[in-house]
N, C-alpha and C positions, 0 to 999 in steps of 0.2 A: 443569430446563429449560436450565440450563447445559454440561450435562456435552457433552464431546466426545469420549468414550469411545471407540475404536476409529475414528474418523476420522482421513485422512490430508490435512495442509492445507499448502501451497506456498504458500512468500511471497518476493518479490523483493525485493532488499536487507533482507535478515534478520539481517545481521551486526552493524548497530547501530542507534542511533535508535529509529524509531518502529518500525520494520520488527525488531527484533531484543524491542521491546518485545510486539508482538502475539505473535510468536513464541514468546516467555515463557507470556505469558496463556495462548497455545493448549494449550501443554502443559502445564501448571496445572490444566486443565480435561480433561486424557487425551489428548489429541489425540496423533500423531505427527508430526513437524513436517521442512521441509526447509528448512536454510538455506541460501540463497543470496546471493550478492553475485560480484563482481571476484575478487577478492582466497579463496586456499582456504585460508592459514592460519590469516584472521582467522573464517573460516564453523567449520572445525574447532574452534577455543577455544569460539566461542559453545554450538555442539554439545553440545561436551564439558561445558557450564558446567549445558545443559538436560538432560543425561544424568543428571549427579550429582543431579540435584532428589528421582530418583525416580518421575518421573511420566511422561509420556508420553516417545516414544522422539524421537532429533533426528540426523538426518543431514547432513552436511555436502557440498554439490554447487554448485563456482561456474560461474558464467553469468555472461558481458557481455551483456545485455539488448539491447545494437545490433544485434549478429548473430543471423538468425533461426536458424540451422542451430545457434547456441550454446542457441537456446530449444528447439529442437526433442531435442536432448541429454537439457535436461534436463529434460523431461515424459519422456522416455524412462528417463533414471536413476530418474526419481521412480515410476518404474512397476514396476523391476526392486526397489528397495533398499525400497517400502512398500506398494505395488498402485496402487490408486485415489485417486483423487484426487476426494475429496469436496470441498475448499475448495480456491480460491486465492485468492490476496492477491496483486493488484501493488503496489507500496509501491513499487519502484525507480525512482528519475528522476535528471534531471541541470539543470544551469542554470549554464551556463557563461559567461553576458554579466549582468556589473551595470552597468546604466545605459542610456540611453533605445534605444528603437527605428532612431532614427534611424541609431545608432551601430553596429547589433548587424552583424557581417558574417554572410553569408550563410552562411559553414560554421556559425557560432552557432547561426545561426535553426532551420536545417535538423536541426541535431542534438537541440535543442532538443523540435522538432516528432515528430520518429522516434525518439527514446527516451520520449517521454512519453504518446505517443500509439500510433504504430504499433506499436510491443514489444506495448504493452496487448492492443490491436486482436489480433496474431498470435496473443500466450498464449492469449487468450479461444478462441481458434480450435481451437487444437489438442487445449483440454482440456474446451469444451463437448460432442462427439460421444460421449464416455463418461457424462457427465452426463444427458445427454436418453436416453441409452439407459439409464438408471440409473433414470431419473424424480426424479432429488434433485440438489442440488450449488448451493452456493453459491461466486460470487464478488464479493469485495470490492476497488475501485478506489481507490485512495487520492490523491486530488485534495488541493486548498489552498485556503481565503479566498481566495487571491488572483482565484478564479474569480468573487470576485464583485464585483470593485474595478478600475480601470483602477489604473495606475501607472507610476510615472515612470522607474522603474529597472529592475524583473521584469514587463517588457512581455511575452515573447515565454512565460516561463516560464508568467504567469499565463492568456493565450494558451492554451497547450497544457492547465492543468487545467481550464480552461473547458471546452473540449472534450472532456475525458474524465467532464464531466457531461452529456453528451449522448449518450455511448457507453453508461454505464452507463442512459440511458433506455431508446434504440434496443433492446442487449441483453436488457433485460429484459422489453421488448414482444415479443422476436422467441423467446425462450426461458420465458415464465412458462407455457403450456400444458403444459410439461415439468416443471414443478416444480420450477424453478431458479431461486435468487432472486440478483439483481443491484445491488449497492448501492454506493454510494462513501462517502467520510468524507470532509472538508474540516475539517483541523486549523488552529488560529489559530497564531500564533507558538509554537513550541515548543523548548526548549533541546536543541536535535541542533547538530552540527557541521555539519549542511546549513545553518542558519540561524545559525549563529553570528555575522558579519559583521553581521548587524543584534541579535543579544541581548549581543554586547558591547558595543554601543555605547550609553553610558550614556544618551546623550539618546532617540534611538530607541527604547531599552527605557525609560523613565521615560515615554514618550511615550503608548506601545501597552498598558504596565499603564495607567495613568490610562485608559483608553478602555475596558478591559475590567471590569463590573460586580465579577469576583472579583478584581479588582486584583492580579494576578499572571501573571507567561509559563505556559505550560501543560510538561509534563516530560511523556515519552514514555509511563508506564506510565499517562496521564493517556485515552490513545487507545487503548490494547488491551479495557480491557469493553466499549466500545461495539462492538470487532473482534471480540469473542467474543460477543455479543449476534445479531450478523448473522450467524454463522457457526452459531449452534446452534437449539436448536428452540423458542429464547426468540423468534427471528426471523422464524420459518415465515409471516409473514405482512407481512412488508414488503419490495417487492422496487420498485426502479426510483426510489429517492430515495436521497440527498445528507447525511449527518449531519453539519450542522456541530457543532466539536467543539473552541471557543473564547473558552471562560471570557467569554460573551456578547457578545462585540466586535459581532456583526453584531447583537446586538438594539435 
């Protein structure tokens, strides 16, 4: 029910974290996989790292996520170097202001807003028309906790995943007639260099384990089975929700 046998799945910021960890899972399970991020030296290692496994194939294609004409690229690479594109994953965001609203400048905000939201928005766009034509395809959003908590310092960040739990509703009412299922994850703290600023900080992190039932930060390969769950035909039948996916903090 797992397998992802001859599927082709695109994930944004694939080169580390959570996004490099799904990326693993998918090719663990056959899938062929394309990693992107910034940066093409760090996509190429990663590649090279999922090559060697043996298992599904991994191509290395970087994209800055702001520019659409860079997204439009690379659904197009992604069509030439493996066909179709049965899954994507946006996993890529940014959060460039710590500390209250009040403070955040307006280039912050904005950036904020359009890489976490409108990149999604465009991907979703230019790779659901193969989909529906396909009658199959999953896509998974990768949102945060944070979407369900106001705060004092990832106002604008948590802002924007808010909102990409709405997108993943919307989409998946306006595409489940096609057989495309649409789903986000919402991870709790997890040990990536995105959140590092808060898991080194010993109070903070003594703070957020104590709160969570498994008394522990979450590690990235902690979010790839429930990314392969959604993605394969274990999932056939959940589209338009939200998996939170943190060691129970919100229970």
């Amino acid at each position: 029910m797992f397998d992802l046998t001859g599927k082709n799945a695109l994930i944004t910021g694939g080169s580390k974290g959570i996004g490099k960890a799904i990326a693993v899972g998918y090719a663990q399970q056959g899938a062929n996989v394309v990693i992107s991020s910034r940066k093409a030296d760090v996509c190429e290692e990663v590649a090279a790292d999922i090559n060697s496994m043996g298992k599904g194939k991994a191509v290395a294609i970087p994209c800055n996520i702001s520019h659409k004409e860079q997204l439009e690229a690379l659904v197009e690479e992604t069509h030439k170097q493996l066909g179709e594109i049965h899954v994507l994953c946006c996993n890529a965001a940014v959060n460039p202001h710590y500390g209250p609203l009040s403070e955040i400048p307006d280039s912050a905000f904005e950036k904020v807003l359009h890489c976490n939201i409108t990149s999604n928005h465009w991907l979703c766009q230019m790779v659901l028309p193969e989909m529906r034509e396909r009658k199959d395809g999953s896509i998974i959003i990768v949102s945060s906790v944070g979407a369900y908590r106001g705060s004092t310092t990832l106002g604008a960040y948590c802002i924007s995943k808010s909102a990409d739990l709405e997108l993943v509703r919307c989409l998946a009412q306006e595409n489940g007639p096609d057989n495309i299922r649409i789903n986000g994850l919402a991870p709790g703290l997890i040990k990536t260099d995105f959140a590092r600023a808060l898991w080194e900080d010993p109070e903070r992190r003594k703070q957020v384990e104590s709160g969570y039932p498994l008394r522990r930060l979450g590690e990235p390969e902690d979010i790839a089975g429930t990314a392969v769950l959604l993605a394969s035909k274990a999932g056939n039948y959940i589209t338009g929700q939200t998996i939170v996916i943190d060691g129970g903090g919100l229970s």
